[in-house]
C-alpha positions in Angstrom: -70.1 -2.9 -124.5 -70.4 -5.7 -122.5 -73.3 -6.6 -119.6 -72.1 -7.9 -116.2 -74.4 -9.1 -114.2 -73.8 -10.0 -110.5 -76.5 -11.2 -108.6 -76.9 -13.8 -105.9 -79.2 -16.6 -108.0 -81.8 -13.7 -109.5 -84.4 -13.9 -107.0 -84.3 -12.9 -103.5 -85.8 -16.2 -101.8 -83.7 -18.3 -103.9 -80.8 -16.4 -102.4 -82.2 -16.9 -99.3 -82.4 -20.3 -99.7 -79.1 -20.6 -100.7 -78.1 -19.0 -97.3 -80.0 -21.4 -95.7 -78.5 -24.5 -97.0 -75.1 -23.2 -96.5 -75.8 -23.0 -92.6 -77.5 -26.0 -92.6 -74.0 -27.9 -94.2 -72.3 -25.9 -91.6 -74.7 -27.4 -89.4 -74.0 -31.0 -90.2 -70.5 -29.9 -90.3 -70.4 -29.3 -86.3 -72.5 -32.0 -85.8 -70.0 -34.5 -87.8 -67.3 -33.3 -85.8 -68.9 -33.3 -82.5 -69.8 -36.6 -83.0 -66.4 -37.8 -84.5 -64.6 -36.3 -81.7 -66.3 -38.4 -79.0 -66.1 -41.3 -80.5 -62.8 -41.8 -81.4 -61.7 -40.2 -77.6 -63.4 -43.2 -76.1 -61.7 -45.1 -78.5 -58.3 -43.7 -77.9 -58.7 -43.9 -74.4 -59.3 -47.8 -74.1 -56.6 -48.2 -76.3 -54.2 -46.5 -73.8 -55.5 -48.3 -70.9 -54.2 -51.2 -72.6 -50.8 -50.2 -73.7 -49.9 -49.3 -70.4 -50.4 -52.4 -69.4 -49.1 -54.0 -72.4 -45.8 -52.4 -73.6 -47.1 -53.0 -77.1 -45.2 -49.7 -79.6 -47.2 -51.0 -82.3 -50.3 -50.0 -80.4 -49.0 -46.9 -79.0 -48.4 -45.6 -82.5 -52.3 -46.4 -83.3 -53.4 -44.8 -80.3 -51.2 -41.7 -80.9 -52.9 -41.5 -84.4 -56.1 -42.1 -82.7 -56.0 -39.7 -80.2 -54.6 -37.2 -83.4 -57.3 -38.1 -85.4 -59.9 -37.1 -82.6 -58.1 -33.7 -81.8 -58.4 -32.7 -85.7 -62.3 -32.0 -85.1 -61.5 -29.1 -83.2 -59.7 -27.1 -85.5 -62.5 -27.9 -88.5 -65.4 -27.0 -85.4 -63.5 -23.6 -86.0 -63.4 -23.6 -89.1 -67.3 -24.8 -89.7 -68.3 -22.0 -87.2 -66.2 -19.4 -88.7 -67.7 -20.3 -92.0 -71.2 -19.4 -90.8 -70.1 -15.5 -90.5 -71.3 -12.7 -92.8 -69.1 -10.8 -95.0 -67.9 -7.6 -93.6 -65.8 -4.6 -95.5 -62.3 -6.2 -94.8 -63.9 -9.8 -95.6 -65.9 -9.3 -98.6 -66.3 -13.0 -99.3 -67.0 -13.7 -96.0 -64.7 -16.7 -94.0 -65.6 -19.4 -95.8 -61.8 -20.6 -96.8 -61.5 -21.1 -93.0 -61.9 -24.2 -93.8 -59.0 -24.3 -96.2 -57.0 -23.3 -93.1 -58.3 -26.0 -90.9 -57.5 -29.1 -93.9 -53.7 -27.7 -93.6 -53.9 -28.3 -89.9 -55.4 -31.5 -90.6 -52.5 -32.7 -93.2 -50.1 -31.1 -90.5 -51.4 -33.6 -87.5 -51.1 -36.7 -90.0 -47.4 -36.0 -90.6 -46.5 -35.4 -87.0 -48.2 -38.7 -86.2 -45.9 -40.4 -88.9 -43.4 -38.6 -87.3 -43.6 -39.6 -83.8 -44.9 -43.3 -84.8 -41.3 -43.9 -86.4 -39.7 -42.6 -83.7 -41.3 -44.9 -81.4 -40.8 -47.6 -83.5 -37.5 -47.2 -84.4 -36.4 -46.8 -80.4 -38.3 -50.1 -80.1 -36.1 -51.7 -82.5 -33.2 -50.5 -81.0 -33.9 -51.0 -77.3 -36.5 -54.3 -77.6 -38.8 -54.8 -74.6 -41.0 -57.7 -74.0 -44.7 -57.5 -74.5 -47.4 -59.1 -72.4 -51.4 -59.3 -72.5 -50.9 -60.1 -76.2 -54.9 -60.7 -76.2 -55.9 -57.8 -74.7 -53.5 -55.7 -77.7 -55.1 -57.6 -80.8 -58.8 -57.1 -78.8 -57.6 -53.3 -78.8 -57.0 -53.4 -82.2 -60.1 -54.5 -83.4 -61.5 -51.6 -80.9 -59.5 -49.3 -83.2 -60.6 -50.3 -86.1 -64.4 -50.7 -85.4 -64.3 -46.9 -84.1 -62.2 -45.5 -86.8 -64.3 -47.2 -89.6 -67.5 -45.6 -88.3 -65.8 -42.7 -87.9 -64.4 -42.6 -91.5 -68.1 -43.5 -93.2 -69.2 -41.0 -91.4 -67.4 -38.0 -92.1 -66.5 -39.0 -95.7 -70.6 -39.2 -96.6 -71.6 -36.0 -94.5 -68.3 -34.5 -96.4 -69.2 -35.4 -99.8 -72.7 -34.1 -99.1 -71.5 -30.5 -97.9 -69.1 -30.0 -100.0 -66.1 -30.4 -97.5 -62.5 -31.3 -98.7 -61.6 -31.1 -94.9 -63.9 -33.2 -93.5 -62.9 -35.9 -96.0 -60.0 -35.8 -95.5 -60.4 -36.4 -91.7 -62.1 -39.5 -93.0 -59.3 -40.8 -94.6 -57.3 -40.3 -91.6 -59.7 -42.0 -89.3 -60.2 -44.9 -92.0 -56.3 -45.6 -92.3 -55.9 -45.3 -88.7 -58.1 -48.2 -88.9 -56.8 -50.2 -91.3 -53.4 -49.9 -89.1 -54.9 -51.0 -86.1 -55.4 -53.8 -88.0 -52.0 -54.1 -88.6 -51.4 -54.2 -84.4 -53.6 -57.3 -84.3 -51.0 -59.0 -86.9 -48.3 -57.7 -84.7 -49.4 -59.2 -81.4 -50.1 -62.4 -83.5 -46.5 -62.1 -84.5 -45.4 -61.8 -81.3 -47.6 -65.0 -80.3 -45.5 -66.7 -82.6 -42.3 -66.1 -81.3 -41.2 -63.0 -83.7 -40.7 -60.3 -80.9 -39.7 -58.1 -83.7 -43.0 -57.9 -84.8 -44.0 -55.3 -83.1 -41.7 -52.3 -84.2 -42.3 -53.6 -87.4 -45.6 -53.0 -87.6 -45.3 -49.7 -86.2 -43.2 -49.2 -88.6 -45.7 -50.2 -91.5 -47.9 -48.0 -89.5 -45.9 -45.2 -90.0 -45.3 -45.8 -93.8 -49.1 -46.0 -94.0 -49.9 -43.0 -92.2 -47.5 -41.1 -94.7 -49.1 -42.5 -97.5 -52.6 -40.9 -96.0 -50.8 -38.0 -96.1 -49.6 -37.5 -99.4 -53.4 -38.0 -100.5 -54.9 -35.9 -98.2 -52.3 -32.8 -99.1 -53.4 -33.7 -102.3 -57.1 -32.6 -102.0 -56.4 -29.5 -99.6 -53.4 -28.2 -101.6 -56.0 -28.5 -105.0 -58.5 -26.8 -102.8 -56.2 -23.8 -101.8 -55.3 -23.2 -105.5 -58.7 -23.1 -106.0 -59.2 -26.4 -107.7 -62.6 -28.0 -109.2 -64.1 -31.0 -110.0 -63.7 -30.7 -113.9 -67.3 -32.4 -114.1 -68.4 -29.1 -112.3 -67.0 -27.1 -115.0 -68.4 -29.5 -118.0 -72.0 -29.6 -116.3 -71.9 -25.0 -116.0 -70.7 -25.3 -120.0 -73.4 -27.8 -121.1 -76.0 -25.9 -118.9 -75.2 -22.3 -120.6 -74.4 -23.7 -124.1 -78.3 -25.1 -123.9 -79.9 -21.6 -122.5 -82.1 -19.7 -125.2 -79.8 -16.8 -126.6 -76.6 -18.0 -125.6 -74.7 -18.2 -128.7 -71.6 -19.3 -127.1 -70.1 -19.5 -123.7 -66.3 -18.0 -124.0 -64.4 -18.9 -120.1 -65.9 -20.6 -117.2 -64.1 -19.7 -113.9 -65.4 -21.7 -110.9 -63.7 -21.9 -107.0 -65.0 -22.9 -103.5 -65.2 -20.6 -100.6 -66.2 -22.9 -97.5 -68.7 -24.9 -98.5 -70.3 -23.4 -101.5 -68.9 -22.5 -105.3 -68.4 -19.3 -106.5 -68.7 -18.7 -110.4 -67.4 -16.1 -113.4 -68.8 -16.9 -116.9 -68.7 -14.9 -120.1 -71.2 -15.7 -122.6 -71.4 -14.1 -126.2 -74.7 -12.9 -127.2 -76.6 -11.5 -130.0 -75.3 -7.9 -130.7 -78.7 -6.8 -132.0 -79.9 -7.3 -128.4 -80.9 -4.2 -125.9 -78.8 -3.7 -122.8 -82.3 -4.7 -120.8 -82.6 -7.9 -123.0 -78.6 -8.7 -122.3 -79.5 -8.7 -118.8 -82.5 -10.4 -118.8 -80.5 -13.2 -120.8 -77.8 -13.3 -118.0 -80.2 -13.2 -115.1 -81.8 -16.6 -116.8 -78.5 -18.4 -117.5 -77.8 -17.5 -114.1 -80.8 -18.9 -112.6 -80.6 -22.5 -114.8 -77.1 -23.1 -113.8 -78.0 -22.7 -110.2 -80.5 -25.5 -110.6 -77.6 -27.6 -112.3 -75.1 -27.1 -109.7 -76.8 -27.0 -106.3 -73.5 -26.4 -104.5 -73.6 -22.9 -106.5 -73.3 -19.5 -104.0 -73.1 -16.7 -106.1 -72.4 -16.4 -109.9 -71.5 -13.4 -111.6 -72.4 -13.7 -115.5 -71.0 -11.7 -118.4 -73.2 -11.4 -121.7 -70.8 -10.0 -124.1 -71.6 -8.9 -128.2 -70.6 -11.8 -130.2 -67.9 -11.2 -132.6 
């Protein structure tokens, strides 16, 4: 008969501790977006300021994304708030995959800001207006970029450190909506030039670019939803168990995140000669050493099955 054994990390205060760093991450979390969200608001704003004055579509379609890019922080505050909340009897795993819920808000913002940019530029092409205040556009693209770059280092680093598909993914955004502002400086230089066209274009080639964001970002939350890993995650559980003392073999490694922390099913075969205390004992130790290997590890629950 086999031995499951289902036990937080095998010791109380490493649970604990366990607890603690996944409010802590939630912590930086909120704090990332709060920050974020600011910063790309004042951006947005003096980026409108100067389309109204300018005319410039190119810019508009920047700004739109910009101001997009700043309202996605709202739903992942939700979602990193949420996360913080103990199970309960209808949520046994306790709201973790909020986030999951806030990434597919974050993909859905990216395409409508595809959407409307091509709209705006395409209406552009059709009826052309002149622009004007040509310097004051390129100055507000470099704006956009300097504030979406920062933005984009900073979420991707604090989401790679937590553990948060989402909040990557909101740095992508924020670091093509840069790179497209870009783009508006090479429109108003276009325009400089005497190629009036220039500036649909371009928003235009934002659009495309935007899109492009997109596909990569569904990419990430979709694998996330299906309850993808990182296949290094899964290599570095069956080198840790395959090295613990009594393991004779490690049969299926199943591995998903909930929020911002992994949960993992293993089954291990064991010495049949073994006592249904020492079968435990065994699992209980694997357990604990593949906590220490994966630190983004929440709960495990570990099989030690009869070999053969």
């Amino acid at each position: 008969m086999g031995h499951s054994h289902e036990q937080g990390h095998g010791h109380t205060h490493d649970h604990a501790g366990r607890v603690d760093d996944a409010l802590t991450d939630s912590d930086a979390g909120i704090r990332a977006v709060k920050i974020s969200l600011v910063a790309l608001t004042v951006t947005a704003v003096i980026q409108i300021a100067i389309v109204i004055v300018s005319g410039s579509v190119a810019l508009l379609a920047d700004t739109i994304h910009n101001f997009s890019d700043a309202l996605t922080a709202i739903p992942l505050w939700l979602a990193f708030s949420l996360s913080r909340r103990s199970a309960t009897k209808r949520y046994t795993y306790g709201l973790g995959r909020a986030e999951d819920l806030a990434g597919l808000f974050v993909v859905g913002v990216i395409a409508l800001s595809a959407i409307v940019a091509a709209a705006e530029a395409v209406d552009r092409l059709i009826h052309p207006a002149p622009l004007s205040h040509l310097g004051w556009v390129a100055a507000a693209g470099v704006v956009g970029f300097l504030g979406n770059e920062l933005v984009a280092l900073y979420r991707i680093r604090v989401g790679k450190r937590i553990g948060s598909t989402a909040l990557q993914a909101d740095g992508m955004h924020a670091r093509a909506d840069g790179l497209t502002s870009l783009a508006v400086v090479l429109g108003a230089i276009g325009v400089a030039l005497g190629f009036p066209q220039a500036d649909p274009v371009v928003g235009l080639l934002i659009a495309a670019a935007i899109v492009v964001v997109m596909v990569v970002a569904a990419r990430d939350v979709f694998a996330r939803l299906l309850d993808g890993v990182d296949p290094a995650l899964v290599d570095t559980a069956y080198d840790t168990l395959t090295r613990q003392p009594g393991v004779l073999g490690v049969q299926r490694i199943r591995m998903r995140w909930v929020g911002l922390r992994l949960d993992a099913d293993v089954e291990l075969d064991v010495s049949p000669q073994l006592s249904l205390r020492e079968a435990h004992q065994l699992a209980h130790e694997a357990e604990h050493t593949l906590a220490h290997a994966i630190p983004k590890l929440g709960t495990a629950v570990v099989h030690a099955y009869p070999a053969g």
